[in-house]
N, C-alpha and C positions, 0 to 999 in steps of 0.2 A: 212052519220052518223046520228045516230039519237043522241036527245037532249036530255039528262035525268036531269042534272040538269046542276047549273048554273059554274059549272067548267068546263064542256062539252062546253059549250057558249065562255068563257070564253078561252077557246083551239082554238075553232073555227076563233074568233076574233083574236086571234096572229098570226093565219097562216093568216089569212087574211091580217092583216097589215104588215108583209112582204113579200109578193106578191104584195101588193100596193106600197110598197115603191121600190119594184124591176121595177115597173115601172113607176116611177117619171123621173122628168129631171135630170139627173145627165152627167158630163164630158164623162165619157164612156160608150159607147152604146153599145148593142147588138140588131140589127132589121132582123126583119124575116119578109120573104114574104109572106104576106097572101092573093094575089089576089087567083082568083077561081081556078088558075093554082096552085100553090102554097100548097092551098088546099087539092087540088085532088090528089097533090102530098105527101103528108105527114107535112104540113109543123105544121097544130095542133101539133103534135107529139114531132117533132122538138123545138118550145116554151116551151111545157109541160119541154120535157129531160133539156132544157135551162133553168127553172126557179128550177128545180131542182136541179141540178150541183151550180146552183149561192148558194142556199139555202142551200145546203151539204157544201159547202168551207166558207159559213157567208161573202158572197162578196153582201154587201150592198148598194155598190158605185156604180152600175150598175145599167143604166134604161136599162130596156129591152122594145123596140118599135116593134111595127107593120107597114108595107109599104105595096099597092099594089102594082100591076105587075110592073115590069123593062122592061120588053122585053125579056127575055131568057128562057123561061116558057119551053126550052129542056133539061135547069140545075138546076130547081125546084127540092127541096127544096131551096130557098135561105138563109143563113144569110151573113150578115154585121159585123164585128168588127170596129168599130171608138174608139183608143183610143189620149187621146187627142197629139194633135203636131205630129201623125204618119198619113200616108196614108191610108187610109179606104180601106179594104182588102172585097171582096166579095165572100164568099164559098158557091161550089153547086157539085152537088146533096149534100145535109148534111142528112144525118139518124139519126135517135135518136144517138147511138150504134158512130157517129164522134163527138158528141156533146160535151164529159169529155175532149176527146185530143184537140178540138179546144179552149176550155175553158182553160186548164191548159196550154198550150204551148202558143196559144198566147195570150188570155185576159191577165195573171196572168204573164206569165214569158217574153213574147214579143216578141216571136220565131212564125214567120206565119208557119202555116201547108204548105209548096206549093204543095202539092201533090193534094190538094182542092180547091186549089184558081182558080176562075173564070175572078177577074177582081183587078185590083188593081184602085183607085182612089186618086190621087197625094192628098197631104196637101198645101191648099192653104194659112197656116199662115205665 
C-alpha cells in the first residue's frame, strides 16, 4: 500500500495494532509451527488464515505464538489450541482452507475438530 496521506498512515497503524495485540500474552493461545519443516510446509499461510479468522470474528483475547519444531515434521502444518483449564489439543496437517472450522468449533464454541487432531496434551491445573 502506498502512503498518500496521513489517514492512509493512520489505517496502517490500526491494522498494525491489532495484529500486535493478537500476539501478546494472553490466556488463550493459538501456536503454530514455524520450524523449517513447518515452513516448507505451509505453516506461513496457516498464521496469515489464523490472524485473519481471529480479526474477522474481533477475538482479541487470543495471543497467537510461534514454536519450533516438535518432532512430527510428517504432520506439518502444526497448530496448538491452549484454552485455559482444558487439554492442549495439537492439529495437523492444518491448511489455510481448516483454519475457520478449527477457530469457530473449538477456539470459540469448545468442540475439538477430532478428525485433525494429532496429539492431545493433558491439563496439568
Amino acid at each position: 500500500m502506498t502512503i498518500k496521506s496521513l489517514e492512509d498512515l493512520r489505517k496502517i497503524k490500526a491494522e498494525s495494532q491489532i495484529q500486535t495485540k493478537a500476539r501478546k500474552g494472553n490466556e488463550t493461545q493459538v501456536i503454530i509451527g514455524m520450524g523449517t519443516c513447518g515452513i516448507a510446509a505451509g505453516a506461513r499461510e496457516v498464521l496469515a488464515a489464523v490472524l485473519e479468522e481471529l480479526a474477522k470474528r474481533n477475538l482479541n483475547n487470543v495471543s497467537v505464538l510461534q514454536t519450533g519444531c516438535i518432532g512430527m515434521c510428517q504432520k506439518e502444518p502444526l497448530m496448538d489450541i491452549v484454552r485455559p483449564g482444558e487439554d492442549r489439543v495439537t492439529y495437523g496437517p492444518v491448511y489455510p482452507a481448516d483454519v475457520p472450522r478449527i477457530i469457530a468449533d473449538h477456539l470459540v464454541n469448545g468442540n475439538i475438530v477430532e478428525d485433525l487432531v494429532v496429539a492431545k496434551i493433558p491439563n496439568k491445573e
